[in-house]
TORKOL-4160 file (C-alpha; in steps of 0.2 Angstrom, whole numbers, padded with zeros to 4 digits, m for minus):
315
<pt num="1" X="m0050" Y="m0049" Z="0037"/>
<pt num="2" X="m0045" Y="m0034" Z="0026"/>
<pt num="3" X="m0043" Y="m0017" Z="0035"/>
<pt num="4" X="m0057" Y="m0011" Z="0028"/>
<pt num="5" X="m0068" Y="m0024" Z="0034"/>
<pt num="6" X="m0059" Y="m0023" Z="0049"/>
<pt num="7" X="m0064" Y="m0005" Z="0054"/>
<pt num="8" X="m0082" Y="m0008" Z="0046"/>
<pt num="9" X="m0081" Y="m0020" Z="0060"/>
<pt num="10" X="m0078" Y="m0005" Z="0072"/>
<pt num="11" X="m0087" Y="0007" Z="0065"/>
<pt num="12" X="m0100" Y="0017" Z="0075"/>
<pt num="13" X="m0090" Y="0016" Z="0094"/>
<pt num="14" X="m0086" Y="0030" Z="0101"/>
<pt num="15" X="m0065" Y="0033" Z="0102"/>
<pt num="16" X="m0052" Y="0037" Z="0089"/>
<pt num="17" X="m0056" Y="0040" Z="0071"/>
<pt num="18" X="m0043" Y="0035" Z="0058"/>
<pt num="19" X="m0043" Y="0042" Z="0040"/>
<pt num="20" X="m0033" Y="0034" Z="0027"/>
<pt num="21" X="m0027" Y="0048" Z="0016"/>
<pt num="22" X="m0029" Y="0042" Z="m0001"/>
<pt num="23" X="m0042" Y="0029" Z="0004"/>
<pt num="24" X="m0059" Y="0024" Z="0000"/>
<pt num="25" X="m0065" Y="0035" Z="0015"/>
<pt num="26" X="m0061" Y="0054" Z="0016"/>
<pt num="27" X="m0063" Y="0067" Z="0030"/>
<pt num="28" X="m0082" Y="0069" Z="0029"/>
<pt num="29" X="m0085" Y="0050" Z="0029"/>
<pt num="30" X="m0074" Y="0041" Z="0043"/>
<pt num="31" X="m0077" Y="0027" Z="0054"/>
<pt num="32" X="m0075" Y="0030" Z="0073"/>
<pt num="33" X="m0064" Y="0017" Z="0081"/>
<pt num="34" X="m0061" Y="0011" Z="0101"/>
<pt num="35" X="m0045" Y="0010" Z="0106"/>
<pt num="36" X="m0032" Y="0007" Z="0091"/>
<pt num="37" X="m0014" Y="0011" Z="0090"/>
<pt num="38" X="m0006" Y="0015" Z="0074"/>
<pt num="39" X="0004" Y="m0003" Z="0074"/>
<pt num="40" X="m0015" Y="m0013" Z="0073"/>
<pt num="41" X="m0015" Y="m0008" Z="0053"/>
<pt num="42" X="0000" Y="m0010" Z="0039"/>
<pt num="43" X="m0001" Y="0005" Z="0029"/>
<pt num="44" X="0010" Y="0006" Z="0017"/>
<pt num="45" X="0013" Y="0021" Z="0008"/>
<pt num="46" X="m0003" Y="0029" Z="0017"/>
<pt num="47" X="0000" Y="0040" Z="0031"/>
<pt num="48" X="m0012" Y="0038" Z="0045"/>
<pt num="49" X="m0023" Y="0051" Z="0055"/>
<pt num="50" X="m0027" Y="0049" Z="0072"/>
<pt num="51" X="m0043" Y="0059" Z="0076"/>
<pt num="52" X="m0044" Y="0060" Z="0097"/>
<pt num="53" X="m0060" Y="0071" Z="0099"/>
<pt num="54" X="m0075" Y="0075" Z="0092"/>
<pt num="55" X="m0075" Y="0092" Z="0083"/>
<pt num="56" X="m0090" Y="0100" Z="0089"/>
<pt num="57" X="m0085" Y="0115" Z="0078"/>
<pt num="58" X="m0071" Y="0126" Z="0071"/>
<pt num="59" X="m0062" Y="0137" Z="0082"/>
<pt num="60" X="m0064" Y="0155" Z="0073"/>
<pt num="61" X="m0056" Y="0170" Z="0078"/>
<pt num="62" X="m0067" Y="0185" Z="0074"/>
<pt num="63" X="m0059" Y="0202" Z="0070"/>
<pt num="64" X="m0066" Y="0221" Z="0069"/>
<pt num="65" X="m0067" Y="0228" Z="0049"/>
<pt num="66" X="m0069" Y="0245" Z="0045"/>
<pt num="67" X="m0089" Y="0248" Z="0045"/>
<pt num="68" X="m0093" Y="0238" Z="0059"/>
<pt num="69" X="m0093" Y="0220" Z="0051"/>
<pt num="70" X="m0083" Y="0204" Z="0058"/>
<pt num="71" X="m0074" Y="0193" Z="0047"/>
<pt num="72" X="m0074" Y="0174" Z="0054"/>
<pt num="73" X="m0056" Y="0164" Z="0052"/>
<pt num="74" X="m0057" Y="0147" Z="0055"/>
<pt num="75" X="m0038" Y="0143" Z="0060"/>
<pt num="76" X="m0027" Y="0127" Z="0061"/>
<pt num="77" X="m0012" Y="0128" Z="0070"/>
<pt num="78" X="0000" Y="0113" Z="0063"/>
<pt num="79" X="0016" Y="0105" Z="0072"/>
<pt num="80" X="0026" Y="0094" Z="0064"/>
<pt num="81" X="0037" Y="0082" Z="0074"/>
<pt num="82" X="0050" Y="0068" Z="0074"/>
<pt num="83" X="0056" Y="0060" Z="0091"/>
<pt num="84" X="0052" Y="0077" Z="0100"/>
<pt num="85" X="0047" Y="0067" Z="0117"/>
<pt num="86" X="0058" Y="0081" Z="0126"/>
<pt num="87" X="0047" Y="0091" Z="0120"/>
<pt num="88" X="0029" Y="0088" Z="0112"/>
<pt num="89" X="0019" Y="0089" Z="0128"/>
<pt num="90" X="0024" Y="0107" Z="0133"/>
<pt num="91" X="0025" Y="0113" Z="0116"/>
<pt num="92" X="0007" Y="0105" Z="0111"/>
<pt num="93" X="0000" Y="0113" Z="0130"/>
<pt num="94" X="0006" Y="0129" Z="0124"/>
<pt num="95" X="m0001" Y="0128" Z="0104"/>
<pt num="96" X="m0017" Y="0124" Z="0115"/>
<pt num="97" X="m0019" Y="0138" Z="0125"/>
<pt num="98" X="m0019" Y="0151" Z="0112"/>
<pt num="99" X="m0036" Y="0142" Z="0106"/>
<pt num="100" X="m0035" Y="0134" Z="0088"/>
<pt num="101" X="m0036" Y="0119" Z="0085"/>
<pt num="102" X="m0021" Y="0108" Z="0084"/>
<pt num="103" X="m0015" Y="0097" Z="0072"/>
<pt num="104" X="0002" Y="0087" Z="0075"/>
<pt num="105" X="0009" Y="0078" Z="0062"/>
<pt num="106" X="0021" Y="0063" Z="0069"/>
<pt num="107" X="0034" Y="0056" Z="0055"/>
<pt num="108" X="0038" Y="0040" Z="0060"/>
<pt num="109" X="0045" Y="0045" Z="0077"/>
<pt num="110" X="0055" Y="0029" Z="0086"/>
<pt num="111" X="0055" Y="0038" Z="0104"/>
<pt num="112" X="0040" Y="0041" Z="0117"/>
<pt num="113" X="0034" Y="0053" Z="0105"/>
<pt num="114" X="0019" Y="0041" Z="0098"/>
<pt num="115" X="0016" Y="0036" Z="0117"/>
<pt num="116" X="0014" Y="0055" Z="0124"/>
<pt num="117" X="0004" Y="0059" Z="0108"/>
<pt num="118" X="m0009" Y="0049" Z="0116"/>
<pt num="119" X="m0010" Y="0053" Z="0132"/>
<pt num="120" X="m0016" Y="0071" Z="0125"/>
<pt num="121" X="m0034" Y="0074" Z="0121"/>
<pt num="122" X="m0042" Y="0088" Z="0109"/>
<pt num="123" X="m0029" Y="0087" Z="0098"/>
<pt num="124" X="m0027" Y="0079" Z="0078"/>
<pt num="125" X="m0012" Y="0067" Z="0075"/>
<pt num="126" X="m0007" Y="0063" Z="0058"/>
<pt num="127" X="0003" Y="0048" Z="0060"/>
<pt num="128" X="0018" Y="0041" Z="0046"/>
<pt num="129" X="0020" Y="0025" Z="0048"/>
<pt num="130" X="0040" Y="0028" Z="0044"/>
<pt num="131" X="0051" Y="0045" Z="0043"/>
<pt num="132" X="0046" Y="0055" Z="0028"/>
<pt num="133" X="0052" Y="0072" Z="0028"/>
<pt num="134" X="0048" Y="0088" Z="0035"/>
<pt num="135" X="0045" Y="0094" Z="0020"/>
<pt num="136" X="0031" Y="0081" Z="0016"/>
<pt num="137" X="0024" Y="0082" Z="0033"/>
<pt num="138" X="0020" Y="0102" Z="0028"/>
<pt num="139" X="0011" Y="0094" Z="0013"/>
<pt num="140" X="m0001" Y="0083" Z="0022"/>
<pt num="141" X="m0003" Y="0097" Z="0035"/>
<pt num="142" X="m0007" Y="0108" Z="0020"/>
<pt num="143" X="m0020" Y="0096" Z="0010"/>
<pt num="144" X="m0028" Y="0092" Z="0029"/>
<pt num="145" X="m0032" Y="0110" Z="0032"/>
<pt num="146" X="m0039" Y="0112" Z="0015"/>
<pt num="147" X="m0050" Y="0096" Z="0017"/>
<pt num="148" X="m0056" Y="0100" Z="0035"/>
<pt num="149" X="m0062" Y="0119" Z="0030"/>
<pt num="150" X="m0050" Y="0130" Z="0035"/>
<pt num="151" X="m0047" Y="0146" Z="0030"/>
<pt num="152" X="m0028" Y="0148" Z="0037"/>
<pt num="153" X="m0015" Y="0136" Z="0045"/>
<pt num="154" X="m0001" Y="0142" Z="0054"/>
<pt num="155" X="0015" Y="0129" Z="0057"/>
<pt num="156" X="0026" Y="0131" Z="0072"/>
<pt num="157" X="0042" Y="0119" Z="0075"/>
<pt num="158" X="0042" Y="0107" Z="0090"/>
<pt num="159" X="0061" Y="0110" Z="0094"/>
<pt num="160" X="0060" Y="0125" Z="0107"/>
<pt num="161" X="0065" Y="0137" Z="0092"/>
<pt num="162" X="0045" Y="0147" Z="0090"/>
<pt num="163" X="0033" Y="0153" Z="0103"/>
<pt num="164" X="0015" Y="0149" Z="0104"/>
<pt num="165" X="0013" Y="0166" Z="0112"/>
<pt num="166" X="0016" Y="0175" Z="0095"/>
<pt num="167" X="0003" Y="0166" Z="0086"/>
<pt num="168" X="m0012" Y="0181" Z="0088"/>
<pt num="169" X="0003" Y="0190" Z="0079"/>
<pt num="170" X="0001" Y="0178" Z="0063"/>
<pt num="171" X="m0019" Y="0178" Z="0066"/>
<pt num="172" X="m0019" Y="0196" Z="0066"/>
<pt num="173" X="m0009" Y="0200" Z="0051"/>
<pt num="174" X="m0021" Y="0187" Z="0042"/>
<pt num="175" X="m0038" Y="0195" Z="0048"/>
<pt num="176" X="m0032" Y="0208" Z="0035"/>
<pt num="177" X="m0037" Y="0197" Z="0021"/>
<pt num="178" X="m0022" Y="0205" Z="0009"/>
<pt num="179" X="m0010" Y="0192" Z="0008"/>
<pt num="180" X="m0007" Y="0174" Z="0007"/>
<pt num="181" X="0008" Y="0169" Z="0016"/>
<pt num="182" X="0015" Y="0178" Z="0031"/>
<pt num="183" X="0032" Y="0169" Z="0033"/>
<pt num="184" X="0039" Y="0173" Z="0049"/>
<pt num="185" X="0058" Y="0183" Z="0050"/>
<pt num="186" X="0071" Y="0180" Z="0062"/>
<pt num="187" X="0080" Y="0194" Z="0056"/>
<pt num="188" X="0069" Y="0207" Z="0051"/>
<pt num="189" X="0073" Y="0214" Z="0069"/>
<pt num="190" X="0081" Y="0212" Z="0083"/>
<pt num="191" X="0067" Y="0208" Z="0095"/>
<pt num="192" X="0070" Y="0204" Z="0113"/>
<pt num="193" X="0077" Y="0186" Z="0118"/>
<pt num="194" X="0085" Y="0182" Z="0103"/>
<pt num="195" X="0099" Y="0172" Z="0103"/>
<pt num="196" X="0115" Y="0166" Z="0091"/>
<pt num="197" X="0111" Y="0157" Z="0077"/>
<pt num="198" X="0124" Y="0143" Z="0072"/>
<pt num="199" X="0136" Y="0150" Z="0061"/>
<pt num="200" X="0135" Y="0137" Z="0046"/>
<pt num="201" X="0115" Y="0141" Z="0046"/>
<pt num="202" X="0116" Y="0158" Z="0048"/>
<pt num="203" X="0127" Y="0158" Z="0033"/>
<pt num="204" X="0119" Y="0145" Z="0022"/>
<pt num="205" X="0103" Y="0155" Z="0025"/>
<pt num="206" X="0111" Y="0173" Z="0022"/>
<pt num="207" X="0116" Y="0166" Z="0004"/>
<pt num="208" X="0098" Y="0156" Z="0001"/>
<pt num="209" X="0087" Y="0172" Z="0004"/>
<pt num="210" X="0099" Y="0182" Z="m0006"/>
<pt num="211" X="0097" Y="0172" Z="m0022"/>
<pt num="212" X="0077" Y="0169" Z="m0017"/>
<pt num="213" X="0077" Y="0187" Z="m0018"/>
<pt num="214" X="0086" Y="0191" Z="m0032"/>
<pt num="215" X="0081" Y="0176" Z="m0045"/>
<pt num="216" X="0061" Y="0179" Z="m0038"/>
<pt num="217" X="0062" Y="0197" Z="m0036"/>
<pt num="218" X="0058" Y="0194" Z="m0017"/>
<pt num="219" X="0060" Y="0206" Z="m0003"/>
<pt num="220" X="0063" Y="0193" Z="0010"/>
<pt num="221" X="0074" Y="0193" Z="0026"/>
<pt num="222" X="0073" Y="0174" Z="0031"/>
<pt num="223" X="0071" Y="0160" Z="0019"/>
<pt num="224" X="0070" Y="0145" Z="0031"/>
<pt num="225" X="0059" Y="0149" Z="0046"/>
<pt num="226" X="0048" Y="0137" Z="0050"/>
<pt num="227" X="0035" Y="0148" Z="0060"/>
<pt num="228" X="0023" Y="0153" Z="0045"/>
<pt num="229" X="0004" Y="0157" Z="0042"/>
<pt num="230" X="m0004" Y="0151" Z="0025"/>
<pt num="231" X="m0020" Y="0153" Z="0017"/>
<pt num="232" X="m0025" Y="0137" Z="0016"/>
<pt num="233" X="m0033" Y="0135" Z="0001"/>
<pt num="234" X="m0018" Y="0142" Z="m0009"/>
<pt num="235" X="m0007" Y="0133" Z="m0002"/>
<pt num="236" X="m0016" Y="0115" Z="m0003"/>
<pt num="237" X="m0016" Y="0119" Z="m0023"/>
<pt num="238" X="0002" Y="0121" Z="m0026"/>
<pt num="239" X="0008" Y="0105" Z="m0030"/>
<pt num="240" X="0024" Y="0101" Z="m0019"/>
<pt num="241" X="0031" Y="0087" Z="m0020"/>
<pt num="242" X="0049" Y="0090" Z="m0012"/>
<pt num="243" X="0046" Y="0079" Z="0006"/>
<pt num="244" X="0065" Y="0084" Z="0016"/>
<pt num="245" X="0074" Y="0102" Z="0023"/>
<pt num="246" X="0074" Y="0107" Z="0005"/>
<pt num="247" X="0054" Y="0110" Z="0006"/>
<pt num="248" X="0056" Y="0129" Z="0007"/>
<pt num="249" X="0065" Y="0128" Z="m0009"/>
<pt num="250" X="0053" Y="0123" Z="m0021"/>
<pt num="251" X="0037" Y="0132" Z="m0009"/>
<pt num="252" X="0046" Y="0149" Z="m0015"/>
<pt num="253" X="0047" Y="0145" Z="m0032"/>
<pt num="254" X="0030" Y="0139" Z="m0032"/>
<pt num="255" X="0024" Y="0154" Z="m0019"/>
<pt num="256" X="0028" Y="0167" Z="m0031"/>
<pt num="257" X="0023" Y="0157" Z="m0050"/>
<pt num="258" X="0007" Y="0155" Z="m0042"/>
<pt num="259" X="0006" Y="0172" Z="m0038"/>
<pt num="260" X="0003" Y="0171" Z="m0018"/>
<pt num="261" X="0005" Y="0188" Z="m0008"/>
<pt num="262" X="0020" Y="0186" Z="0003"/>
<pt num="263" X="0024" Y="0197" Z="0019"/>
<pt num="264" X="0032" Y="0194" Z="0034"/>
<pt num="265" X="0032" Y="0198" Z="0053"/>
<pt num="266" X="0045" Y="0197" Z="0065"/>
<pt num="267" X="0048" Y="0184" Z="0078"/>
<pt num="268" X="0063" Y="0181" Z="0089"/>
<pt num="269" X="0079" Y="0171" Z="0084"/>
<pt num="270" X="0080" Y="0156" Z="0095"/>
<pt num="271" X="0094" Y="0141" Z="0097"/>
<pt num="272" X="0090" Y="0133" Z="0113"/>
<pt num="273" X="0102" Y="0116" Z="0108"/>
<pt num="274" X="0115" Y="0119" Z="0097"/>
<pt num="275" X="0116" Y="0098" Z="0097"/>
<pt num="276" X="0101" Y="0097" Z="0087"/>
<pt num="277" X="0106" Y="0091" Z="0067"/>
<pt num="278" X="0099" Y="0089" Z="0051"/>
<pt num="279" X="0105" Y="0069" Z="0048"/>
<pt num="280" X="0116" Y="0060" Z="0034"/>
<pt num="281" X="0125" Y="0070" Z="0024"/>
<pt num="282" X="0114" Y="0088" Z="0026"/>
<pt num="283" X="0124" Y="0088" Z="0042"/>
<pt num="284" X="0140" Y="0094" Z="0031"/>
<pt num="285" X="0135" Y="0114" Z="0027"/>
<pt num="286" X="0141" Y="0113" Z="0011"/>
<pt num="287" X="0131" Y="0098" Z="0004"/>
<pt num="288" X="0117" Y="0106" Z="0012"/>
<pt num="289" X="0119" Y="0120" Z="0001"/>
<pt num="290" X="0123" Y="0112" Z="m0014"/>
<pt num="291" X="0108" Y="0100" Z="m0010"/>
<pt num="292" X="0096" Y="0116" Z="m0009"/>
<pt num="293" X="0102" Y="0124" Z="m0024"/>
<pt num="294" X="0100" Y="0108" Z="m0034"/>
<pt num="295" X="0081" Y="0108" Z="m0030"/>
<pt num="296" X="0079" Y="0125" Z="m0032"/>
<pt num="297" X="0087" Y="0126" Z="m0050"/>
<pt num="298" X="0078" Y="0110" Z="m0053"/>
<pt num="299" X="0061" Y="0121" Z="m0049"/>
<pt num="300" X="0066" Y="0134" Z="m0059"/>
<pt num="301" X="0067" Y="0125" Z="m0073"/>
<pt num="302" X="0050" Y="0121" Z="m0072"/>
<pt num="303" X="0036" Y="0129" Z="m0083"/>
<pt num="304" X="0029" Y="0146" Z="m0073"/>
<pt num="305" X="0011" Y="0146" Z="m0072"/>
<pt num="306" X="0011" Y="0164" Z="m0067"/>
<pt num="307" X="0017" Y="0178" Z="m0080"/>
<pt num="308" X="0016" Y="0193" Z="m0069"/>
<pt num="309" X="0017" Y="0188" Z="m0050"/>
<pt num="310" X="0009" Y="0199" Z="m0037"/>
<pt num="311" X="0019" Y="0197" Z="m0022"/>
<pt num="312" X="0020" Y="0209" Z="m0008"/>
<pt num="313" X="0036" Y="0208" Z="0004"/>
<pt num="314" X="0035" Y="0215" Z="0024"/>
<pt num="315" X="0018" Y="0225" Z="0022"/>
């Protein structure tokens, strides 16, 4: 039985919902499910998405305007993780408690991760069905909350590094409607429980805001912080294709050609485990760097679709 025929089969039990990205079903035409794990279906080069409640309805935060009117945000908060049983749960509890929905993209974890992931209810799961990049798990995030409606999506590490409790700050600054990125900075300020960052990263990320800055005309203070706000319609449009820790590289390049509105807010500078690596041969600072430089001179080099960009840095 094809797998098509397979969750026809299924259709109309209450239980999971699964959504082949890519497939012949989309977002606003799935079939509900009862029961399945991601090992029942082969999916190839389709990532899957694990759907485990029924949305009665988009969170929205609502926010005071100058002449008495409320804008209504509808806002997705996005955790990408791989083998992050240590933490998932604890992190996912707390993503929960500020009141957005949640979204957590799994890429092809090997630990308890997938297990954990379903003992947890009124969340989304996007599932790879084999380790595909951080990079390329912020690109399905990206195209998800585009698809689903939202009008901002706000991605948090699971690694112990960001703190849910700052996420009113990112939904504030968006509520002002003049921007469309709002990238969070380690080192705009000191801000209280900071901590040391590794010295390699601190270095490799001193250099790489430095030439985003100067080759972009930025005004940024931290190029690789993973605690960010977009607009979610923006951002779904830009077409990334870099799927590893070299994701930021081409998003800059892309952010500013496509004439998004950048600023950025603090948030505190925290390494809980310095154990914590990249993997293979980003492990080594200087091929790290040399890797990040090669993609972005390889972005660079690409046609800009933006002649005058209109970027505004820490408003």
């Amino acid at each position: 039985m094809s797998m098509n025929a397979f969750l026809a089969a299924r259709a109309g039990r209450s239980g999971h919902r699964y959504y082949r990205p890519g497939g012949a079903s989309s977002l606003r035409n799935r079939v509900s499910t009862q029961d399945l794990h991601p090992s029942d279906f082969d999916f190839a080069a389709s990532a899957l998405i694990i759907s485990r409640c029924p949305h009665p309805g988009l969170r929205v935060h609502t926010r005071s305007c100058p002449g008495g009117k409320e804008r209504r945000m509808q806002v997705l908060v996005a955790i990408p993780v791989f083998n992050e049983a240590r933490y998932v749960a604890r992190v996912v509890a707390d993503v929960r408690a500020q009141g957005h929905d949640v979204l957590v993209i799994d890429d092809g974890s090997t630990d308890d991760t997938p297990r954990i992931l379903r003992g947890i209810g009124n969340i989304d799961v996007i599932r790879h069905p084999e380790n595909r990049g951080y990079g390329q798990s912020l690109i399905d995030a990206f195209a998800y909350a585009a698809d689903r409606g939202y009008d901002w999506i706000i991605t948090i590490d699971c690694d112990d590094q960001h703190e849910p409790e700052r996420i009113p700050d990112f939904v504030d600054r968006a509520a002002h409607d003049d921007v469309d990125i709002i990238s969070g900075s380690r080192y705009m300020t000191d801000m209280p429980g900071s901590t040391d960052a590794p010295a390699d990263r601190r270095t490799i990320n001193r250099t790489i805001t430095r030439l985003l800055n100067e080759r972009l005309g930025l005004s940024l203070t931290d190029a690789f912080c993973g605690f960010k706000a977009y607009r979610a319609s923006k951002v779904a449009a830009l077409p990334l294709t870099v799927p590893g820790y070299a994701f930021p590289m081409q998003f800059w390049v892309q952010a500013v050609r496509h004439c998004l509105r950048i600023c950025e807010v603090p948030v505190p500078l925290i390494y809980n485990d310095p154990t914590r690596h990249f993997g293979g041969i980003l492990d080594d600072p200087d091929s790290r760097l040399n890797h990040y430089l090669d993609v972005f001179e390889t972005e660079m080099a690409r046609p800009s679709p933006c002649k005058k960009p209109r970027v505004r840095c820490g408003a």
